[in-house]
PABA-655174 format. One record per residue (C-alpha): residue in three letters; x, y, z. Coordinates in steps of 0.2 Angstrom, whole numbers, plus 2048, in hexadecimal, padded with zeros to 3 digits. Layout:
<residu ALA | east X | north Y | up Z>
...
% end
This chain:
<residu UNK | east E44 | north D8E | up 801>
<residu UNK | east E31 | north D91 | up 7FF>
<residu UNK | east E2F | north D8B | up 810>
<residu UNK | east E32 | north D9F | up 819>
<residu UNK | east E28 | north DA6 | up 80D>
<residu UNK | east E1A | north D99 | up 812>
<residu UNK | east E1C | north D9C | up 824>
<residu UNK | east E1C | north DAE | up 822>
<residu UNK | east E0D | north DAD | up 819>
<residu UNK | east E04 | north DA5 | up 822>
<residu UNK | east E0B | north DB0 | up 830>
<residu UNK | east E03 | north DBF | up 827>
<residu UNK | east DF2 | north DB9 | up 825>
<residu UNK | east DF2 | north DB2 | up 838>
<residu UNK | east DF5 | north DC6 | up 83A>
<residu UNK | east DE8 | north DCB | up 830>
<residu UNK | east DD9 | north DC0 | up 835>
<residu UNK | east DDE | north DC5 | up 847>
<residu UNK | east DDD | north DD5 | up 846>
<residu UNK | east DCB | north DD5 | up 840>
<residu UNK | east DC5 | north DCC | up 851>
<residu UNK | east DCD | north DD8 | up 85A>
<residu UNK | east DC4 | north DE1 | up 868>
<residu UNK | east DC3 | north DF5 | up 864>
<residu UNK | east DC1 | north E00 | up 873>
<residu UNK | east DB2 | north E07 | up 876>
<residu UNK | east DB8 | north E18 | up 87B>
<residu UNK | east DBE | north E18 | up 869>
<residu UNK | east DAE | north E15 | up 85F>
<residu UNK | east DA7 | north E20 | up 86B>
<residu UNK | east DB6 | north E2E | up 868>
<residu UNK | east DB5 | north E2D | up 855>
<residu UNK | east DA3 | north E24 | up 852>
<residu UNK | east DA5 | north E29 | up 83F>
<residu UNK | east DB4 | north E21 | up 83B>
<residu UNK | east DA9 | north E10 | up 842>
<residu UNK | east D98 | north E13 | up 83D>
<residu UNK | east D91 | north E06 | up 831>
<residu UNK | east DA1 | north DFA | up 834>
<residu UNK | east DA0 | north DEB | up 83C>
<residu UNK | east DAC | north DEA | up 84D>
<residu UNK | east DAF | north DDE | up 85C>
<residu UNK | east DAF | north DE4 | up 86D>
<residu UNK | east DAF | north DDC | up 87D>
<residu UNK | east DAA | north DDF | up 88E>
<residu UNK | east DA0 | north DDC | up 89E>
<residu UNK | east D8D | north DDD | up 89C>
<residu UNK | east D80 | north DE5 | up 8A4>
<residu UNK | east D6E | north DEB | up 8A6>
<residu UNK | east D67 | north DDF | up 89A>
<residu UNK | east D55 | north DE2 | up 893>
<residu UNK | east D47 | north DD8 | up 888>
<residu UNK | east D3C | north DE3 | up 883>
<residu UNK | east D2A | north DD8 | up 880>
<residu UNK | east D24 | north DD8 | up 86E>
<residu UNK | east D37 | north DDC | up 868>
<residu UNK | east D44 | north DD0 | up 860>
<residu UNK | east D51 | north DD6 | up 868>
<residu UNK | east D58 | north DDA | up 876>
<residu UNK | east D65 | north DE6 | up 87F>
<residu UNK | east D72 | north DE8 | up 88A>
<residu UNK | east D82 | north DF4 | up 88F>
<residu UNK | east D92 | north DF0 | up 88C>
<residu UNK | east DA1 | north DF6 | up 897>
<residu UNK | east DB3 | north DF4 | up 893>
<residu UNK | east DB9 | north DFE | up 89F>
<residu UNK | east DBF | north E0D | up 892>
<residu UNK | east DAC | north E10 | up 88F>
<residu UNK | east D99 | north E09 | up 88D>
<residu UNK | east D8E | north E02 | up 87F>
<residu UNK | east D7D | north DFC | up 87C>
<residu UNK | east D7D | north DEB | up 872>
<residu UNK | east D6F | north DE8 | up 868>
<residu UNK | east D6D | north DD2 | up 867>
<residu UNK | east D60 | north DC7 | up 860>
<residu UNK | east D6A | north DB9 | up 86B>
<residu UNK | east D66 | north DB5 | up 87C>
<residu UNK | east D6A | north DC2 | up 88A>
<residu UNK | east D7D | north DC0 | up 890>
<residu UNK | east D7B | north DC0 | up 8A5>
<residu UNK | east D7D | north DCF | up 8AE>
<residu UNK | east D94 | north DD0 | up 8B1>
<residu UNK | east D97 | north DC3 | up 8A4>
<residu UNK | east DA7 | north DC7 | up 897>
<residu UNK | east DA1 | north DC3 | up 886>
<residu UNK | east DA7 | north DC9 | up 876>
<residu UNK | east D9C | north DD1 | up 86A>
<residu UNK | east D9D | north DD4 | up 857>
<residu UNK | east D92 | north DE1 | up 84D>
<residu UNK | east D90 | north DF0 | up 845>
<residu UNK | east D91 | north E00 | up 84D>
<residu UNK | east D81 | north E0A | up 84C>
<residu UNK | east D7B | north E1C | up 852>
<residu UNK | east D6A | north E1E | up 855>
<residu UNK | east D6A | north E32 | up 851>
<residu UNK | east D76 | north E3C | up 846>
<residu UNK | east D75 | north E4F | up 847>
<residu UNK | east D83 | north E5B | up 83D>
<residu UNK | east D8D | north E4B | up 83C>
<residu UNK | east D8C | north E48 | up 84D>
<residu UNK | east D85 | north E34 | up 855>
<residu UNK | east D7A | north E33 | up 863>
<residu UNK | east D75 | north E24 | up 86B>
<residu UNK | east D84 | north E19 | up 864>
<residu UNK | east D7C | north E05 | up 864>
<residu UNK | east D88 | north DF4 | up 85D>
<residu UNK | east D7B | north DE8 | up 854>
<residu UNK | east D82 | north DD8 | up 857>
<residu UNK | east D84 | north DCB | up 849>
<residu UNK | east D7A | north DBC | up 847>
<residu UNK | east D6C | north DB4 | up 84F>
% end
């Protein structure tokens, strides 16, 4: 008899886990940036016009996909240009004004 309840269980937590490594849209952080702001997300995409900036730890690139764009901050090694990755961090905005976000970054996790 415990064995549903086990199953269902563990069927739950499966649900759970994976809906935290899901990818969110980016037209929707960019639609609603306060409802994302300071919270962590996972997005994926194609990448694009990466840049190292000398004399900087990190590094930057766009982003895209395909409901919208979004720089990526990263202390990792630059993803080629048209590679698909998947990219954890927290959403950022570089400039808020009357409650409004202005340059919207993701700081990605880890090193």
């Amino acid at each position: 008899m415990r064995r549903p309840w086990l199953v269902l269980g563990t069927l739950a937590l499966a649900a759970a886990l994976s809906c935290s490594l899901m990818a969110v849209k980016i037209a929707d952080i960019k639609k609603d940036p306060g409802r994302y702001e300071n919270k962590t997300v996972t997005v994926s995409g194609k990448v694009s016009g990466g840049t190292k900036l000398p004399f900087m730890a990190q590094s930057f690139y766009q982003l895209d996909d395909g409901s919208g764009s979004i720089m990526i901050v990263t202390h990792r090694a630059l993803p080629p240009d048209g590679e698909k990755v998947l990219v954890r961090g927290k959403v950022e905005s570089a400039l808020t004004i009357a409650g409004q976000s202005y340059g919207l970054v993701i700081m990605e996790d880890g090193k």
